[in-house]
Each structure stands twice: as structure tokens, then as C-alpha cells.
N, C-alpha and C positions, 0 to 999 in steps of 0.2 A: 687763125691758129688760137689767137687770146678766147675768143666768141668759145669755139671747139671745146676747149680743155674745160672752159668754166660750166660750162653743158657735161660735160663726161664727170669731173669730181661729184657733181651731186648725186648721182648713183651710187656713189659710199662711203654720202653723212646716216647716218641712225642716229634720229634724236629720240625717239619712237619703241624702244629695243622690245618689244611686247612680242612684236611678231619675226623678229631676226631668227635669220639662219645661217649659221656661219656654211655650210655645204652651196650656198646660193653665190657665194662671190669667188669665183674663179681666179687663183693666183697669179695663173697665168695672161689674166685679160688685159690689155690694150687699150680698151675704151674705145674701139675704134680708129685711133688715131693712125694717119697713112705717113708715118713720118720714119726717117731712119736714127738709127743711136746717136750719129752725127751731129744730124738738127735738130734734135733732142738736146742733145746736149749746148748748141748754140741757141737754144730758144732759152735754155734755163737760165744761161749767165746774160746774154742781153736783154732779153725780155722780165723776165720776172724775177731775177737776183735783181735787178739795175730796179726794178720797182720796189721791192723791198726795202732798200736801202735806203730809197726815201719817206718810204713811210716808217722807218725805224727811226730816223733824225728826224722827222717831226714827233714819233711817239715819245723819243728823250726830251725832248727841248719843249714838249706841253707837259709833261710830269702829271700826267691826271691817271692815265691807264699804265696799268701792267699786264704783261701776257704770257700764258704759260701755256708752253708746247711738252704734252704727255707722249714718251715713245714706248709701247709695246712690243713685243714680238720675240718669236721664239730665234732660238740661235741663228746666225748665221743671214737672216732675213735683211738686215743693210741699216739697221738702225745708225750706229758709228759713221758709214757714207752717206745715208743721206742727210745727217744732221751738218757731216763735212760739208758735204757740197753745196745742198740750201743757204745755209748759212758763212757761205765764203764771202760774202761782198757788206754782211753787218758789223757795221763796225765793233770791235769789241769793249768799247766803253758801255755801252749801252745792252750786253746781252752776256747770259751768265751759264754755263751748262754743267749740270752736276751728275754725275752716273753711281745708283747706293749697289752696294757690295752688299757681302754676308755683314747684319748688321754687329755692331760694337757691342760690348759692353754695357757703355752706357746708354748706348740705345736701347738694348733689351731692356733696362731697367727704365724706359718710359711706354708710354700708349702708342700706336702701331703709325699713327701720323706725325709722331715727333719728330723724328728726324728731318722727313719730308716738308713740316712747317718753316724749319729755319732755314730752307735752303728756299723759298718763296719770293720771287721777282719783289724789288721795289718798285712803285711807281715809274712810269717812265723806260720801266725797261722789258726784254725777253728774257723769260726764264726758261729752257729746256730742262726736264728732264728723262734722261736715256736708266730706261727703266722707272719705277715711282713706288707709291703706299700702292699700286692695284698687283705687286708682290705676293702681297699679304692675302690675296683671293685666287692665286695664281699658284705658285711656286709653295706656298706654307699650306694651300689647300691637298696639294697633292703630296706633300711631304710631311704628315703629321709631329713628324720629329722635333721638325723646324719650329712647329707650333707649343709643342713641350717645353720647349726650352725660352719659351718669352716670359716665363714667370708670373703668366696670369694665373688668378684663384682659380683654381679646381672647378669649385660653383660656379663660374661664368663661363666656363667653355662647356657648351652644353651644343646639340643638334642645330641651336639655331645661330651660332657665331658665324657663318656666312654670310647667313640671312643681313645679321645685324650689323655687320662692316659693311657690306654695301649700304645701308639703312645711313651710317656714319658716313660714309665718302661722299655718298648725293647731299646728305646734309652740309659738310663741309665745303666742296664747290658749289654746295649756293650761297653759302655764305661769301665766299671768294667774290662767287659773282656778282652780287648784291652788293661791294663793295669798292667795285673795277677791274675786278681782274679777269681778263676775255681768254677761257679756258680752248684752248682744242688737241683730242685727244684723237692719238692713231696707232693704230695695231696694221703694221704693216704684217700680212699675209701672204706667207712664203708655204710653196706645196713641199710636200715629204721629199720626194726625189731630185727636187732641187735646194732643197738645205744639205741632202747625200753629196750631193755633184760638188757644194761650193766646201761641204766639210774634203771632197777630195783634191778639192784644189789646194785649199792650206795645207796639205799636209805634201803634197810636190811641191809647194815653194818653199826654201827657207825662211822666209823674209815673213811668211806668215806662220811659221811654226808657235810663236807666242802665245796666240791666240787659240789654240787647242787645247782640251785637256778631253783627256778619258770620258771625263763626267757630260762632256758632252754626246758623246753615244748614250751613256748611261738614261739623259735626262730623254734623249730620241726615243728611246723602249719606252715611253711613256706621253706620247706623241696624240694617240684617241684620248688619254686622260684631258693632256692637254689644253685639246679642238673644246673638249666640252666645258672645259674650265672656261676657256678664253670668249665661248659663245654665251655664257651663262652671266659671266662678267660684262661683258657688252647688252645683253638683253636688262640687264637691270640696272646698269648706270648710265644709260644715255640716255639722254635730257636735252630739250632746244638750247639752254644757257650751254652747256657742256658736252656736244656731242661727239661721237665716236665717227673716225674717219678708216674702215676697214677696206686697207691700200693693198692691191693685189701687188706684190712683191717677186714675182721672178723674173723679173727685168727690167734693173735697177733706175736706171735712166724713165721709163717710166713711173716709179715711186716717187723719183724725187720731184718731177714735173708734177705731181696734183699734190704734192704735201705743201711746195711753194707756192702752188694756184692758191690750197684753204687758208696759208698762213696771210699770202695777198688779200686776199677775198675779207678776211678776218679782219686786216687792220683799216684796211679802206672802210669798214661800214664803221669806222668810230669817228669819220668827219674829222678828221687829223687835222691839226693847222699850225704853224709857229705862234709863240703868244704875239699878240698886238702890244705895240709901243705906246705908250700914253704920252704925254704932252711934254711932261719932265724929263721923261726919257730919251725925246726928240731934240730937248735942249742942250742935254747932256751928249747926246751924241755930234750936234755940232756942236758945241765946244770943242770937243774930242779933235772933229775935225780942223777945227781953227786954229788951235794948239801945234797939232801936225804941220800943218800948212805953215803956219810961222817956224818950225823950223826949219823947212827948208828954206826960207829967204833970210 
């Protein structure tokens, strides 16, 4: 199964994004995998949560890497679950998740990554964030309104402000990375007819009526804009330091089994270790012990 999944996630890393087609990755796909939702879901929590876990206590307890997990995707697609579920067994001393809203005030009144800077893992730890700065090439692309209203000069928005944010984002995660911080970014890819299906699910249950608004039909009638936003976005920021992991998303138990393979996959190539004890260290801790030990006699 471990062999299986880590052979099937690499089908949709894009480091490469030159020749990406977002029509090429079926939301519906499987990966082949011949397994049921059941043992799907017992492979997530003993298998690869139970891995995680330890490489998260050794990522906190070496304090050298940080790592940020980027969530994309259109409504409804399981961002919120699968960050739930993935990340049920780390501890949460060590991992921090941040979800940006329509921004503030005073957010409007800085540059389009301020926000998103201060909310940037410390060393030693997970940073998710559900949603991020690729907003601003996404949502502010298709919404000029949203763009009006950031209170840049006249003179700088001009035909090529797309161009030049992405230009800023790859610059900014290599700077990240060039620094320690091991980026992996995923747009989970959910089909039309099952974002329909799940938008009518919410709305037969009470219990999820919260999470509906209007606006979300609203943002669906704009669904091709979208694809081309989110394909365009992806073709020109994915990078070997920083790549884009485009997770077919209509069967959730699926999504979250290869978000936890790349996040496993990720921390293991950083040669993870507890720090080594030095000499003084050694002494101090038997003392420690000897201390103890005479109390109880």
C-alpha cells in the first residue's frame, strides 16, 4: 500500500508548470488504488497520521526547518476536512493553521503578502494555510472590484499586474526556501457536479447550514473563469523548491491519503533527527537521575 500511494502522488506534483493542463487531471481519479473508504480511512490514521507524527516531534525538537502547507480550491472541494483529518494526530504545540477572510482594513493598507508574512511557521514548526496570498491571482483576478479597492496607485495597475504577482510569489518562496522553509502547495480539484451534489448536501442538513451563503452559487456562474485562473496560476508558479500538488478531490478519503503521502514524503527527505546530547548534557542528566534516585531511599 505505502510502495502504491507514493508511486500514484507523483502523478500530481507540477514543478514544471510550462506545459500543465488543468483538463488533464480528472477529479474524479483514484490513482488506481483497489481499496475501500474503510481502509482508506484505517491506512490514513495508522499508517501515515502515526508517521507524521513523528516526524513532526522531531521537526519541533531540531528547530532548524519550517514547513508550510498551501490549501487551494474552489468551494466545497474538502479543504477544512482534509486539513481536519490529516492533521489529527500532530500535535498541536508544534503546528499552527490560519484561514484569510475578506481582508481588513489594515490589511488593505499594506502589499498583497502582508498579511500572509506574519502568519509564517517559526522554525520547527507546520504552518497550514486554508486559503493564502494566491487569492490575490485568483479571486481579485476575477473580481476587479476586489482589486479597486486595495488602494494601489492608478499607475501600477496596469495589463501586467498578474504577470508581476506571480513574478513576486516565486520570488518570495525562494526566498522562503532558500531560508528553510520546505513549501508544498495543493489545489485540491473538485468537478462541477460534485461541488452541486455536496453544495446540496449542506443545505438538507441543518448542522451544515453555516457554511452556505448565496455567494456561493454566485462565485459557481463563474466556475470556466475560474479553471483558467487556477490553471494559469499553477502553470506559472510551480517550481521544484515549491511545487503544486493538483489532488483530484471527489472522494474525499482519497484527497487526504496523497496530501498525507506529499506532507510524509516532504518531511522525511529533511533527514529529521532529535538533537544529539553532548557531554555536559550527559552529566547533567545523570545527576538528574541520581537526585531522583536519592529520593526515593
Amino acid at each position: 500500500m505505502t510502495k502504491k500511494l507514493e508511486e500514484v502522488v507523483k502523478q500530481y506534483r507540477v514543478t514544471e508548470g510550462r506545459l500543465f493542463r488543468l483538463k488533464e487531471v480528472d477529479p474524479d481519479d483514484r490513482g488506481g488504488l483497489k481499496i475501500s473508504k474503510k481502509q482508506a480511512g484505517t491506512t490514513l490514521q495508522e499508517e501515515w497520521i502515526a508517521r507524521l507524527a513523528e516526524l513532526q516531534e522531531k521537526l519541533y525538537a531540531q528547530d532548524q526547518w519550517s514547513v508550510l502547507l498551501i490549501f487551494q480550491a474552489m468551494d466545497a472541494a474538502g479543504k477544512d476536512s482534509t486539513i481536519k483529518h490529516v492533521m489529527s494526530g500532530i500535535n498541536p504545540q508544534g503546528c499552527d493553521v490560519h484561514s484569510f477572510k475578506v481582508p481588513s482594513e489594515e490589511e488593505l493598507d499594506h502589499d498583497f503578502l502582508w498579511r500572509t508574512t506574519k502568519a509564517l511557521p517559526t522554525r520547527g514548526r507546520i504552518g497550514i494555510f486554508n486559503r493564502s496570498y494566491y487569492e490575490e491571482v485568483l479571486v481579485v483576478r476575477i473580481h476587479p472590484d476586489i482589486l479597486a479597492r486595495q488602494r494601489i496607485p492608478e499607475t501600477l495597475v496596469t495589463r501586467s499586474i498578474w504577470k508581476q504577482r506571480f513574478e513576486d510569489i516565486n520570488a518570495f518562496e525562494r526566498h522562503l526556501a532558500r531560508n528553510g522553509t520546505v513549501i508544498r502547495k495543493f489545489f485540491l480539484h473538485v468537478s462541477h457536479e460534485e461541488q452541486r451534489r455536496r453544495f446540496m448536501d449542506r443545505l438538507d442538513e441543518p448542522e451544515k447550514h453555516w457554511k452556505f451563503s448565496l455567494a456561493d452559487i454566485k462565485e459557481r456562474e463563474r466556475w470556466d473563469d475560474y479553471m483558467r485562473a487556477y490553471e494559469d496560476m499553477i502553470r506559472r508558479t510551480a517550481t521544484p523548491h515549491a511545487p503544486w500538488y493538483v489532488v483530484p478531490a471527489d472522494h474525499k478519503w482519497f484527497t487526504r491519503l496523497v496530501v498525507a503521502a506529499v506532507v510524509v514524503e516532504a518531511l522525511e527527505g529533511l533527514k529529521l533527527a532529535f538533537p544529539a546530547v553532548d557531554d555536559d548534557k550527559e552529566k547533567e542528566l545523570a545527576r538528574a537521575r541520581s537526585l531522583l534516585a536519592d529520593e526515593a531511599n
